[in-house]
C-alpha positions as protocol buffer text, in pm:
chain_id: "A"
residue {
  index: 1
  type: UNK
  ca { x: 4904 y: 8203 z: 13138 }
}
residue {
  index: 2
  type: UNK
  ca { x: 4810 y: 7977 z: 12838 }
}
residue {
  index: 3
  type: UNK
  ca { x: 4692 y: 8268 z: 12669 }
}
residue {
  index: 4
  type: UNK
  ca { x: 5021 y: 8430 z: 12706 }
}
residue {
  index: 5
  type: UNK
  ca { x: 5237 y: 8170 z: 12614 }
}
residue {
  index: 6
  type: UNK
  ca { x: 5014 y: 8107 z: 12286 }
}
residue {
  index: 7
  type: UNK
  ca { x: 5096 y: 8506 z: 12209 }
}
residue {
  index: 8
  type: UNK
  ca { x: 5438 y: 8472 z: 12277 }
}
residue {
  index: 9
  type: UNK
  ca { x: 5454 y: 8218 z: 12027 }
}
residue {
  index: 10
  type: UNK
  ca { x: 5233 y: 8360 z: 11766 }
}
residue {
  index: 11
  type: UNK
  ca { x: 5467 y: 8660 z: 11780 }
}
residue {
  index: 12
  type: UNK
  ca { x: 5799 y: 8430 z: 11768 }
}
residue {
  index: 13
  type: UNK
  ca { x: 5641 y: 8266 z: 11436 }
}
residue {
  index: 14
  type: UNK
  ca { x: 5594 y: 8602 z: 11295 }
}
residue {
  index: 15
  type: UNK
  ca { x: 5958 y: 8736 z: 11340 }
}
residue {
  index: 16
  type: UNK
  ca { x: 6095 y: 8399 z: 11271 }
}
residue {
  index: 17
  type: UNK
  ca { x: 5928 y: 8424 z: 10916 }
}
residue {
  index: 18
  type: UNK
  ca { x: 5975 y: 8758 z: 10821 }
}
residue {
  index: 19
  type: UNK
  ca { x: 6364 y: 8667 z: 10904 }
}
residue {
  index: 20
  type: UNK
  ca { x: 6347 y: 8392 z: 10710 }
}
residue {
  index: 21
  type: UNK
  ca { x: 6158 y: 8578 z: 10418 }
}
residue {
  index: 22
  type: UNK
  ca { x: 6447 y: 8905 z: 10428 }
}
residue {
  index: 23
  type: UNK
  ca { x: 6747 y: 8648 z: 10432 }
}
residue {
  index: 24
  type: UNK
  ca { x: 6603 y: 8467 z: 10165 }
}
residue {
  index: 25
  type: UNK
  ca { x: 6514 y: 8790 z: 9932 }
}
residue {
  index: 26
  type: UNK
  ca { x: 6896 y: 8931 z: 10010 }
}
residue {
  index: 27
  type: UNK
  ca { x: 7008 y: 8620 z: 9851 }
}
residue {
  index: 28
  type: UNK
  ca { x: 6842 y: 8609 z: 9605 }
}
residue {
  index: 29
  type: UNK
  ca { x: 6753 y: 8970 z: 9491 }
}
residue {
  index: 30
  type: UNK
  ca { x: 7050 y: 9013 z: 9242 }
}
residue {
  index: 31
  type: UNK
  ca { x: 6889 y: 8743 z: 9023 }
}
residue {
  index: 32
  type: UNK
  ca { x: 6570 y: 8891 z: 9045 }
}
residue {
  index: 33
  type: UNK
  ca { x: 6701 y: 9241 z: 8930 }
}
residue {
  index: 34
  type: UNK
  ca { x: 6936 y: 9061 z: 8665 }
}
residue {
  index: 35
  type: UNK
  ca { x: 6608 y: 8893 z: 8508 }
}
residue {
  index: 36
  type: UNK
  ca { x: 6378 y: 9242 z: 8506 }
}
residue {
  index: 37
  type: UNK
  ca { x: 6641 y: 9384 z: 8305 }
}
residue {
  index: 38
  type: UNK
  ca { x: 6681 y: 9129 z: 8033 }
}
residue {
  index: 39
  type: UNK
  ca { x: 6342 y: 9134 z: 7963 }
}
residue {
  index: 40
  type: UNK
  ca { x: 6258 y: 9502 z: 7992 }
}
residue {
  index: 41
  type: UNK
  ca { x: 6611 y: 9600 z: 7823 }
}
residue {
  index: 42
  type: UNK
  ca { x: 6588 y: 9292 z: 7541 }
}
residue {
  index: 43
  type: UNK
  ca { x: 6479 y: 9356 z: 7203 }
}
residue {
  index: 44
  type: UNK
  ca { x: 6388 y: 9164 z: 6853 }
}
residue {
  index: 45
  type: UNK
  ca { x: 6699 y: 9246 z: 6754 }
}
residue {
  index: 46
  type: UNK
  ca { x: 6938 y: 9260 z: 7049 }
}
residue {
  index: 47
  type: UNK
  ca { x: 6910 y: 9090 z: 7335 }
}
residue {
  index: 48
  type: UNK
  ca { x: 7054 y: 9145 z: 7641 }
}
residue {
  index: 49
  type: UNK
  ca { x: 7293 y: 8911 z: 7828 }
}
residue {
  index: 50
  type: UNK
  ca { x: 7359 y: 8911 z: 8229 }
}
residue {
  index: 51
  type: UNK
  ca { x: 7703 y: 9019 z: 8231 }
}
residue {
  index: 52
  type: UNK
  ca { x: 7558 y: 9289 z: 8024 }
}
residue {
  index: 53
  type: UNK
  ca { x: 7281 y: 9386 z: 8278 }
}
residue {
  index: 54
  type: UNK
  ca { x: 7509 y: 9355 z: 8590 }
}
residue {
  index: 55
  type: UNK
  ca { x: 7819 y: 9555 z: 8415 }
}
residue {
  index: 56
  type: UNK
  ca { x: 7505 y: 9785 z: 8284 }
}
residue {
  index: 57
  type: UNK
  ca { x: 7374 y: 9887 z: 8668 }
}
residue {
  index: 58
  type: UNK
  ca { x: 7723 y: 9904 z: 8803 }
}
residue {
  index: 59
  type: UNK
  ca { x: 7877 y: 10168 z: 8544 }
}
residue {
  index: 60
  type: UNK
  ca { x: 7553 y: 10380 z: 8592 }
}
residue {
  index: 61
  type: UNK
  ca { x: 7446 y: 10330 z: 8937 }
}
residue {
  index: 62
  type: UNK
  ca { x: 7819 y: 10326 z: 9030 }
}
residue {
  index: 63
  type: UNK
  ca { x: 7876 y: 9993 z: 9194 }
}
residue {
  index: 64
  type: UNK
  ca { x: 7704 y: 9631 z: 9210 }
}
residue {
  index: 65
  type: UNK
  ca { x: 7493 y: 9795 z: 9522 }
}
residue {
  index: 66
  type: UNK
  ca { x: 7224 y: 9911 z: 9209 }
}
residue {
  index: 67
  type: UNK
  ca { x: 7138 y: 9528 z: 9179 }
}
residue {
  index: 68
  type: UNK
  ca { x: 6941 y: 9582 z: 9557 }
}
residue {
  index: 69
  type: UNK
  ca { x: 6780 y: 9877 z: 9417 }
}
residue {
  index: 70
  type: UNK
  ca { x: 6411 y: 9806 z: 9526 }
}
residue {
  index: 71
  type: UNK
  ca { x: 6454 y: 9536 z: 9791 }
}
residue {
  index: 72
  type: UNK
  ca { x: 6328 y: 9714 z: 10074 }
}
residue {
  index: 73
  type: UNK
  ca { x: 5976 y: 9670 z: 9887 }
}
residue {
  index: 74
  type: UNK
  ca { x: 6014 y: 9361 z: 9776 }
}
residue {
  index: 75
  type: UNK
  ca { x: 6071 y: 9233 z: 10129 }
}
residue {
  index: 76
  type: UNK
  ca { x: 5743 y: 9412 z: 10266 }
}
residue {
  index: 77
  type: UNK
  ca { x: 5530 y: 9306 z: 9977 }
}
residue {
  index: 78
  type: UNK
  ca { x: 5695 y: 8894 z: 10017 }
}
residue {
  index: 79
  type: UNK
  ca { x: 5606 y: 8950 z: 10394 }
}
residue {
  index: 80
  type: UNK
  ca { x: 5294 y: 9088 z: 10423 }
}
residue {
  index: 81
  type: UNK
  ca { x: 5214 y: 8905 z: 10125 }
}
residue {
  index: 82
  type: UNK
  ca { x: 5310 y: 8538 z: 10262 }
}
residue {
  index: 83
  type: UNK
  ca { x: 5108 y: 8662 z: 10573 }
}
residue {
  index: 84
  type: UNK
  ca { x: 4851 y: 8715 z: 10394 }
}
residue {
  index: 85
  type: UNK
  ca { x: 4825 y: 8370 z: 10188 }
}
residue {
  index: 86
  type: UNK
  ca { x: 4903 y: 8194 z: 10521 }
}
residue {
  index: 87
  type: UNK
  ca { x: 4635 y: 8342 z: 10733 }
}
residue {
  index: 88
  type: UNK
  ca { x: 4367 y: 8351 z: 10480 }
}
residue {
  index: 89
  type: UNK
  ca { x: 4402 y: 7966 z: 10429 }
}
residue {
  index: 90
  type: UNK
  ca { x: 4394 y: 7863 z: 10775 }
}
residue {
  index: 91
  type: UNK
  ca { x: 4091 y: 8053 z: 10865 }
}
residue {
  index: 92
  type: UNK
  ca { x: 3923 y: 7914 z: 10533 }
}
residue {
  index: 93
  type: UNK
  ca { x: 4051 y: 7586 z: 10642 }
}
residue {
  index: 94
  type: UNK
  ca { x: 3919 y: 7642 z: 11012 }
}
residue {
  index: 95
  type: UNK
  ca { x: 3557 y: 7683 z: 10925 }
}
residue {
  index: 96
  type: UNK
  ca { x: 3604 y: 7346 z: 10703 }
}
residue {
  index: 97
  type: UNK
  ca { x: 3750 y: 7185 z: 10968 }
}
residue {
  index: 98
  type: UNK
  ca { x: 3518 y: 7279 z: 11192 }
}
residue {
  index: 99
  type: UNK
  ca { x: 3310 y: 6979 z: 11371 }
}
residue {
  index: 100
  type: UNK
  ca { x: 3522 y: 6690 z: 11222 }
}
residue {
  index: 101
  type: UNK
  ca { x: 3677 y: 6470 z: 11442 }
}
residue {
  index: 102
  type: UNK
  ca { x: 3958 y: 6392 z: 11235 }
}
residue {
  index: 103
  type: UNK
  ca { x: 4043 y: 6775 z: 11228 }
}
residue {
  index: 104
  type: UNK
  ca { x: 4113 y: 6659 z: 10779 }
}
residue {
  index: 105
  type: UNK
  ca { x: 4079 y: 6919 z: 10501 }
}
residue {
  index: 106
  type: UNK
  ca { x: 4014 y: 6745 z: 10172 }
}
residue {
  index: 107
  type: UNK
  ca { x: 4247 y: 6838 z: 9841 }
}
residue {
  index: 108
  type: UNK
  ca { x: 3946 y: 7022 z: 9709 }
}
residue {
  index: 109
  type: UNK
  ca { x: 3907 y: 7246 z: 9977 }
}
residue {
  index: 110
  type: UNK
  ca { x: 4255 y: 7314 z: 9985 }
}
residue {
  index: 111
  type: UNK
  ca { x: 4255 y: 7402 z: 9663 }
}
residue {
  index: 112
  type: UNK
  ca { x: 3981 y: 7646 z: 9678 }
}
residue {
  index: 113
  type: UNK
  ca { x: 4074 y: 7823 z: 10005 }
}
residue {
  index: 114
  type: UNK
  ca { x: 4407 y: 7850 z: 9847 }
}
residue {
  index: 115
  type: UNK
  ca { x: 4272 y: 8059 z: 9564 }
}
residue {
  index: 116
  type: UNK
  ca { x: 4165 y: 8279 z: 9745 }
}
residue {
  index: 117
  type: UNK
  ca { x: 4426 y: 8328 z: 9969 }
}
residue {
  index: 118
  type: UNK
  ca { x: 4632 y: 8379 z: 9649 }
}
residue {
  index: 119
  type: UNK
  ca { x: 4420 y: 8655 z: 9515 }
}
residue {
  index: 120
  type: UNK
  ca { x: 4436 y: 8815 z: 9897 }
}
residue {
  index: 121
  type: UNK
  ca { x: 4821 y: 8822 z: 9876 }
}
residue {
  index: 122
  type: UNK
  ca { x: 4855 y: 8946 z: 9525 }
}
residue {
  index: 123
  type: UNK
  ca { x: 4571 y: 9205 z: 9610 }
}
residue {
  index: 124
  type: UNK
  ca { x: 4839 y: 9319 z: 9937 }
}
residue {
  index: 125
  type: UNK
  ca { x: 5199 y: 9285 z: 9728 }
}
residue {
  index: 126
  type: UNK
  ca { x: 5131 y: 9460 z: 9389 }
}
residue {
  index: 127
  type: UNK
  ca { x: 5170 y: 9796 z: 9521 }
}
residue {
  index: 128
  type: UNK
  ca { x: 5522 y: 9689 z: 9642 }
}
residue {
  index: 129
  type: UNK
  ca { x: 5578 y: 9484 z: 9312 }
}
residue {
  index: 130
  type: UNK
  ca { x: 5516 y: 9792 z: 9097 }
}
residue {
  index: 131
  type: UNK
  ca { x: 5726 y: 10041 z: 9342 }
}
residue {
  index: 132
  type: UNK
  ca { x: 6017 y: 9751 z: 9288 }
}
residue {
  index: 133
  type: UNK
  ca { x: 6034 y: 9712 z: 8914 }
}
residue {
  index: 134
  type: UNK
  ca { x: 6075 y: 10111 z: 8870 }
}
residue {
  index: 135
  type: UNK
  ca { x: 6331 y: 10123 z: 9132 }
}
residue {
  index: 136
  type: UNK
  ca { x: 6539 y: 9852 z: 8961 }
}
residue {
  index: 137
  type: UNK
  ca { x: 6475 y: 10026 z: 8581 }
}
residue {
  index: 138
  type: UNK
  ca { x: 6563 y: 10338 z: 8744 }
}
residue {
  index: 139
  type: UNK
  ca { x: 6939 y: 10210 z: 8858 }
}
residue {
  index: 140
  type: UNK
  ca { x: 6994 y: 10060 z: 8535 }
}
residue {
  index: 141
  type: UNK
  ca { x: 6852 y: 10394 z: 8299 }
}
residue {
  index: 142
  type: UNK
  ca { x: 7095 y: 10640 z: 8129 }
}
residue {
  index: 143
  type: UNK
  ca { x: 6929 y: 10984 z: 8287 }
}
residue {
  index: 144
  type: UNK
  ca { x: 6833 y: 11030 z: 8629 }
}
residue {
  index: 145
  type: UNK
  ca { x: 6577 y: 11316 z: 8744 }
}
residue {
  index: 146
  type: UNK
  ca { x: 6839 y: 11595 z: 8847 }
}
residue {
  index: 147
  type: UNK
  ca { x: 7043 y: 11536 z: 8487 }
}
residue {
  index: 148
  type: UNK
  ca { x: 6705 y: 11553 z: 8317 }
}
residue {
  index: 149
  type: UNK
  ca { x: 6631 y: 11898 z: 8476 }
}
residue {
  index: 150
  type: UNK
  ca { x: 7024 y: 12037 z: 8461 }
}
residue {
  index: 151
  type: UNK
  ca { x: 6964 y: 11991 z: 8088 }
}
residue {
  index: 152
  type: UNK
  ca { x: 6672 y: 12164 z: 8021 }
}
residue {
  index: 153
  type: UNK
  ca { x: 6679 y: 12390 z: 8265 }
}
residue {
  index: 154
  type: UNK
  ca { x: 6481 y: 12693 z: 8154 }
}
residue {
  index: 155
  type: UNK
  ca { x: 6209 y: 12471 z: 7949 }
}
residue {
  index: 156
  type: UNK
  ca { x: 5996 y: 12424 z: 8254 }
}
residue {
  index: 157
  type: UNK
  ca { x: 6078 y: 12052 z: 8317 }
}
residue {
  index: 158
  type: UNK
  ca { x: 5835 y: 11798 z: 8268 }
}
residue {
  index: 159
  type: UNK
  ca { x: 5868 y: 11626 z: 8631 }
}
residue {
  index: 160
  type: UNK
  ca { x: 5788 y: 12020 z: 8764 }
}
residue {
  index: 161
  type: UNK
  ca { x: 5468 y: 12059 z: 8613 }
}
residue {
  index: 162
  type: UNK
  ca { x: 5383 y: 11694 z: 8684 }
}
residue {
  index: 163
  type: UNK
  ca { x: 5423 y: 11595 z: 9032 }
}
residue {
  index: 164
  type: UNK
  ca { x: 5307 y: 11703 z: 9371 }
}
residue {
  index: 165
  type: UNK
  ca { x: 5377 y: 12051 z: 9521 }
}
residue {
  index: 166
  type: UNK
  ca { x: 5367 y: 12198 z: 9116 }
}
residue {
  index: 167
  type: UNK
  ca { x: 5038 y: 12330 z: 8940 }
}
residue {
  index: 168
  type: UNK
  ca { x: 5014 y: 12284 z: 8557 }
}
residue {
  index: 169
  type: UNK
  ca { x: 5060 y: 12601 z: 8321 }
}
residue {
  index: 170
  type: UNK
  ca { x: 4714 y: 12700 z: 8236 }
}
residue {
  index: 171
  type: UNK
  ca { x: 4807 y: 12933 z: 7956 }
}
residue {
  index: 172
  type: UNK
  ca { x: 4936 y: 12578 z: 7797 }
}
residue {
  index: 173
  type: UNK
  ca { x: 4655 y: 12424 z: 7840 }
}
residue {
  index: 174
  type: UNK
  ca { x: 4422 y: 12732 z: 7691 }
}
residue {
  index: 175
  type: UNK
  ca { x: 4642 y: 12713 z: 7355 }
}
residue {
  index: 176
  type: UNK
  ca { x: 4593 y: 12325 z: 7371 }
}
residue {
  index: 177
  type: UNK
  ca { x: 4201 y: 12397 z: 7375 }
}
residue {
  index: 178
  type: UNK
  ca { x: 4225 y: 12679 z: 7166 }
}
residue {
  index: 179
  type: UNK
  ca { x: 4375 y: 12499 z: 6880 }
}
residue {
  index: 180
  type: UNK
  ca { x: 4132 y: 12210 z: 6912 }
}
residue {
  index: 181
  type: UNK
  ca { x: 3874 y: 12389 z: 6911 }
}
residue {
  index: 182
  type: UNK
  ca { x: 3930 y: 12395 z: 6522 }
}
residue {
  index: 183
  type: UNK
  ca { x: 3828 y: 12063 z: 6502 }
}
residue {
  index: 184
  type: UNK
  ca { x: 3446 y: 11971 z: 6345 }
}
residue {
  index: 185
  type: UNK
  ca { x: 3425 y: 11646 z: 6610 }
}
residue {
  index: 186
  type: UNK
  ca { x: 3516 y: 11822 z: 6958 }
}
residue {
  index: 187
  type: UNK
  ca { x: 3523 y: 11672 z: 7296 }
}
residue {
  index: 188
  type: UNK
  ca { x: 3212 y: 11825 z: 7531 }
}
residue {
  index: 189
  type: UNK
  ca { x: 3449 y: 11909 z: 7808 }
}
residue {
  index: 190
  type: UNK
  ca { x: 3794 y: 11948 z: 7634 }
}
residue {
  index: 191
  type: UNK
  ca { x: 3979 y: 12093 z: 7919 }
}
residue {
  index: 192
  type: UNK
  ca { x: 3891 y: 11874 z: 8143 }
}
residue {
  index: 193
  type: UNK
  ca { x: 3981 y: 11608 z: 7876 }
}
residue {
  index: 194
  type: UNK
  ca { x: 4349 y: 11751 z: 7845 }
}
residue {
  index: 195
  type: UNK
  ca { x: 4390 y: 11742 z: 8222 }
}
residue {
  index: 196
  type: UNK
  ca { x: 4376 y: 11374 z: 8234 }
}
residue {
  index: 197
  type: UNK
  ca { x: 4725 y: 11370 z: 8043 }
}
residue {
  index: 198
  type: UNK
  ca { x: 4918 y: 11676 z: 8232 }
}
residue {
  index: 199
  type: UNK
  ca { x: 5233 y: 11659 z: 8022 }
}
residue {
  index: 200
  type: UNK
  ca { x: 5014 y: 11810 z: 7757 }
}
residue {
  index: 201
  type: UNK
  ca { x: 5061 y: 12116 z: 7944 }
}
residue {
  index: 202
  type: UNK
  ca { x: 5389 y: 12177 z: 7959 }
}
residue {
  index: 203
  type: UNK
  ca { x: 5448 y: 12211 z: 7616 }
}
residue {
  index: 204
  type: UNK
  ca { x: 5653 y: 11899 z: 7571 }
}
residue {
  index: 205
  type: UNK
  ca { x: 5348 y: 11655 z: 7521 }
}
residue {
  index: 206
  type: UNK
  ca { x: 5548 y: 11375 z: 7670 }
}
residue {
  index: 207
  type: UNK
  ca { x: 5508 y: 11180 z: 7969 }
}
residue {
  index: 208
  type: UNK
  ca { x: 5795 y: 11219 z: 8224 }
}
residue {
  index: 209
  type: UNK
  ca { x: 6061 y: 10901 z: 8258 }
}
residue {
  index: 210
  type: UNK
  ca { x: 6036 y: 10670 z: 8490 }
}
residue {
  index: 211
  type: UNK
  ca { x: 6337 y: 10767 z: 8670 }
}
residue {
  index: 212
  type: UNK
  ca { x: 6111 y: 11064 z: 8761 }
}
residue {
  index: 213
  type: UNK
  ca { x: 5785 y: 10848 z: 8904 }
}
residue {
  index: 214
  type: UNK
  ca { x: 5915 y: 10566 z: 9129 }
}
residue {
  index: 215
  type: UNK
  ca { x: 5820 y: 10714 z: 9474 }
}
residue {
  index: 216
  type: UNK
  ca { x: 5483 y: 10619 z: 9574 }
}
residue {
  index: 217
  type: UNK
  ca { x: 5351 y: 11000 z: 9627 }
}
residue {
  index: 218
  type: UNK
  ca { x: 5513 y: 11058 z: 9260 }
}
residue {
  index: 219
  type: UNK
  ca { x: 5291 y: 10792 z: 9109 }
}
residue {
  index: 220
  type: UNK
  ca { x: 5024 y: 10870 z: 9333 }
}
residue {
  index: 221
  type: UNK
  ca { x: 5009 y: 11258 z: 9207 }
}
residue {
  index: 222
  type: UNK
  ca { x: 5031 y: 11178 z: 8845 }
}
residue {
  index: 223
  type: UNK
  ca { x: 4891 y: 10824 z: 8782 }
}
residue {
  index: 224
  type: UNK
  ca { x: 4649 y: 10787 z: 9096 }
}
residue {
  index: 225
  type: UNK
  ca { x: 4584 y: 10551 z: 9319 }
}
residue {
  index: 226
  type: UNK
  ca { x: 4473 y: 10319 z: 9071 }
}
residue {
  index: 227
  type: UNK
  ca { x: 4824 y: 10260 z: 8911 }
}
residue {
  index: 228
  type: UNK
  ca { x: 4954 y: 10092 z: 9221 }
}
residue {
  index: 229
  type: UNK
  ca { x: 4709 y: 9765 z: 9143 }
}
residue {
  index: 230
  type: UNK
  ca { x: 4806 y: 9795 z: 8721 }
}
residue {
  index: 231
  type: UNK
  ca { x: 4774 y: 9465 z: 8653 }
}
residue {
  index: 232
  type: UNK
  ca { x: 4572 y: 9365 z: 8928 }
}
residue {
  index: 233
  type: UNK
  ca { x: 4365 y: 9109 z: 8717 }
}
residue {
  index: 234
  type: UNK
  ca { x: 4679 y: 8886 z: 8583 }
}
residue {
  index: 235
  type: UNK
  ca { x: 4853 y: 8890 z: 8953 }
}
residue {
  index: 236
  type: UNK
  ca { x: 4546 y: 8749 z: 9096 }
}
residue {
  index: 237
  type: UNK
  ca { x: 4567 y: 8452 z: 8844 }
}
residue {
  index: 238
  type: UNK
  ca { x: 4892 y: 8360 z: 8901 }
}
residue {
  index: 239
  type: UNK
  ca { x: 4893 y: 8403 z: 9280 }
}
residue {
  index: 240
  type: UNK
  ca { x: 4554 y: 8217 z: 9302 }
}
residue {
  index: 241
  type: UNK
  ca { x: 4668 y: 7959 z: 9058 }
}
residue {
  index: 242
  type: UNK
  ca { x: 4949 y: 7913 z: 9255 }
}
residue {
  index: 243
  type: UNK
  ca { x: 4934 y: 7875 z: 9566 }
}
residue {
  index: 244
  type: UNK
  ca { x: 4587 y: 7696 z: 9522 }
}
residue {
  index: 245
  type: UNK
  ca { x: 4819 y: 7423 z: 9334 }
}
residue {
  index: 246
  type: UNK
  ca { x: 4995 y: 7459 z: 9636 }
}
residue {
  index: 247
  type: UNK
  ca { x: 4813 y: 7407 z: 9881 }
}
residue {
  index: 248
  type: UNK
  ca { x: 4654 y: 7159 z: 9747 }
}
residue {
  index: 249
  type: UNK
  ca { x: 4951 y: 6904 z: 9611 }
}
residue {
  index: 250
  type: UNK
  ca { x: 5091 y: 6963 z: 9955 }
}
residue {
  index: 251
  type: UNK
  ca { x: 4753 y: 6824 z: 10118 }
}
residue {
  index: 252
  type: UNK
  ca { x: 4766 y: 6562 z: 9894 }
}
residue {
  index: 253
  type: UNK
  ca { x: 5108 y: 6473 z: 9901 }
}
residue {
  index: 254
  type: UNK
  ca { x: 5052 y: 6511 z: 10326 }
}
residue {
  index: 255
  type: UNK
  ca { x: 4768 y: 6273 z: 10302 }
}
residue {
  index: 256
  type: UNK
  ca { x: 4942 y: 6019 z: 10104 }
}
residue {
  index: 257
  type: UNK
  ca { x: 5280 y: 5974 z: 10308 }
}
residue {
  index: 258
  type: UNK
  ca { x: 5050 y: 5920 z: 10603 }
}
residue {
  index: 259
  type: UNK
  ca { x: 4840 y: 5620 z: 10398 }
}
residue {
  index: 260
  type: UNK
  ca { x: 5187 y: 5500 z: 10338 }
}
residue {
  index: 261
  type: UNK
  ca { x: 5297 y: 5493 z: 10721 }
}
residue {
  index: 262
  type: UNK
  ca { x: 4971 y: 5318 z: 10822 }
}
residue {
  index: 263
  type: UNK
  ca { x: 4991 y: 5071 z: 10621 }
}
residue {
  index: 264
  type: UNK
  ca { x: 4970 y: 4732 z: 10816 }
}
residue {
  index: 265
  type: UNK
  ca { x: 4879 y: 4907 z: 11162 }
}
residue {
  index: 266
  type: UNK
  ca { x: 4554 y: 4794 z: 11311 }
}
residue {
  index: 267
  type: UNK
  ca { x: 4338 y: 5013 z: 11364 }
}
residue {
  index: 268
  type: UNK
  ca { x: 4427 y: 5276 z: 11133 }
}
residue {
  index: 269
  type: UNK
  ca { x: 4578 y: 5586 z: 11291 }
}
residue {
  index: 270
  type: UNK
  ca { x: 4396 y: 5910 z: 11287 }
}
residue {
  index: 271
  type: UNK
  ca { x: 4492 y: 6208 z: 11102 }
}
């Protein structure tokens, strides 16, 4: 029965705080979209206000819904993320906890378990960080995949040679290696050099927009698995840096209010 009631409650804690974590996102998602803009939109010579951005994603996304564009990833990568952080401190914590009979974790252990629980939640939420920031560029970019192929339409669209369910155009790719072939310094395996960039094939020799790659089989097919942890290296510095600061100033902080209370008592209380 114990047992039960403890997994009743582990699973109330869980909905609780992935309720708390959507509400909280909803509120506050607008902002977030508001800010990507102005800095991927802004320029050294024109930078771009709010009202700007928001009137920006309304006119081409056709109303102020744009501004959620993406939050359905957000919200997974904040929740699975959090999870993450949580539960990989309090099992670090656990096995430093374990045999003391004041049940205390020290500011320096806090501080280490909580770098690693950062670099375990950025390791979990970059994939939905990455598929979030190209859905929000996306709602707030001039051409959208279906104008992009109404325009060109008998050019062999980039986005159909590029994604899954298309091959690439091989005789492309034999006049690509035929005319490099010229060259005195030549790649050992040159086709299977050109195939690394497939837009090369298609004639255009540009990569397709990122209107076109923002589903997670689209970047999958042309960039690889790989592209969903870009940046891998700088998200696990600031979410280790983080929430070991974190985690640590709270312990400290926790420790110190309780100094505070005990002061005068006889015997000291116990953490």
């Amino acid at each position: 029965m114990d047992e039960f009631f403890k997994n009743r409650m582990f699973a109330t804690h869980a909905v609780a705080a992935a309720a708390s974590v959507t509400l909280g996102t909803a509120l506050t998602y607008p902002f977030d979209t508001i800010k990507t803009l102005i800095q991927v939109g802004s320029g050294s010579t024109k930078q771009l206000t709010p009202a700007q951005a928001v009137e920006r994603v309304r006119a081409l996304s056709g109303g102020l819904g744009g501004l959620y564009s993406g939050f359905g990833w957000l919200t997974l990568g904040r929740t699975f993320g959090l999870g993450a952080r949580f539960g990989v401190y309090e099992i670090l914590t656990a096995f430093c906890k374990d045999g003391r009979e004041d049940n205390y974790v020290y500011v320096s252990e806090a501080l280490m378990a909580g770098l690693a629980a950062g670099a375990a939640e950025s390791l979990i939420s970059s994939p939905f960080e990455l598929l979030k920031l190209r859905s929000q560029v996306t709602t707030a970019s001039r051409i959208s995949s279906s104008a992009y192929i109404r325009a060109e339409p008998a050019a062999s669209p980039v986005i159909e040679r590029l994604l899954s369910g298309y091959n690439p155009d091989k005789r492309i790719l034999g006049e690509y290696v035929g005319l490099l072939s010229t060259l005195t310094t030549k790649h050992p395996n040159m086709a299977a050099a050109l195939q690394e960039y497939p837009w090369m094939m298609t004639g255009s020799g540009r990569p397709p927009s990122i209107c076109d790659v923002k589903r997670p089989s689209d970047i999958i097919s042309l960039e690889g698995w790989s592209a969903l942890w870009r940046g891998l290296r700088s998200g696990i510095a600031r979410d280790s840096f983080y929430a070991g600061v974190f985690f640590s100033s709270w312990q400290f902080m926790h420790r110190a209010m309780l100094d505070w209370k005990a002061v005068g008592m006889d015997p000291e209380p116990r953490s």
